[in-house]
N, C-alpha and C positions, 0 to 999 in steps of 0.2 A: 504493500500500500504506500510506505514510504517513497519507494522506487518512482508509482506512478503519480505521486505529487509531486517530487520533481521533477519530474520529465514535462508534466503538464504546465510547471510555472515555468520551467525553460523556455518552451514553446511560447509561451504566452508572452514572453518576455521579448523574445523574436519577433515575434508575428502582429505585435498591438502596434508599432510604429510603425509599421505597412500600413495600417488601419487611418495611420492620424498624417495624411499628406498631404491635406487639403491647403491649397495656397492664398494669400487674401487677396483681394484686386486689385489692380493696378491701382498707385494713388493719384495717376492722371484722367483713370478712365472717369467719361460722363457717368456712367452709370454705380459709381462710387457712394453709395448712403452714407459714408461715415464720419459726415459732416466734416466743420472745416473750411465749407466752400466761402468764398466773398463774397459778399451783396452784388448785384449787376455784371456778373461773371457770363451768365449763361449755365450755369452750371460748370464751367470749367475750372479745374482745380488744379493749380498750377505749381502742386507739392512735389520738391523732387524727391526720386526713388530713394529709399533709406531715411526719408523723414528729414531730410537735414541734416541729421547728427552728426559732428563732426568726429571723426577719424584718428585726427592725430594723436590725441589728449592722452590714451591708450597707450598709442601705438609708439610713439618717443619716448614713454615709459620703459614697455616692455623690451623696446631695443636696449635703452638704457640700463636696465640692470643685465639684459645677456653680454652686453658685452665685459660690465663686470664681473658675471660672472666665469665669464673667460678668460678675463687677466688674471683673476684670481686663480682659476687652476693652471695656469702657463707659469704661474710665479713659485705655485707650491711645487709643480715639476723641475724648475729651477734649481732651486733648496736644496 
């Protein structure tokens, strides 16, 4: 019994992401409900892809610290 409940959360574990790949709509398309849009548009919503978020705030971070933490192991192999 044990055997087949894990097998079946395994499976299930696999298999439920398959389930959930529904994508949301373009945030240009007219047909966009999700508010947002600006008065006298026509309905056009001129949000770019990714919302705006900017990118870098992240991503100079995480460079940032690989690269230290690359000196740091080039330094200990030094030693």
């Amino acid at each position: 019994m044990k055997k087949a409940i894990r097998i079946i959360a395994v499976l299930s574990f696999f298999a439920l992401p398959l389930m959930m790949t529904a994508q949301p709509p373009h945030p240009n398309s007219p047909n966009n409900t999700g508010g947002g849009n600006a008065p006298n548009t026509g309905g056009q919503n001129n949000t770019p892809v990714g919302g705006g978020a900017p990118i870098d705030g992240g991503l100079s971070i995480l460079m940032l610290m690989g690269a230290a933490y690359g000196a740091r192991k080039v330094y200990q192999l030094r030693k």
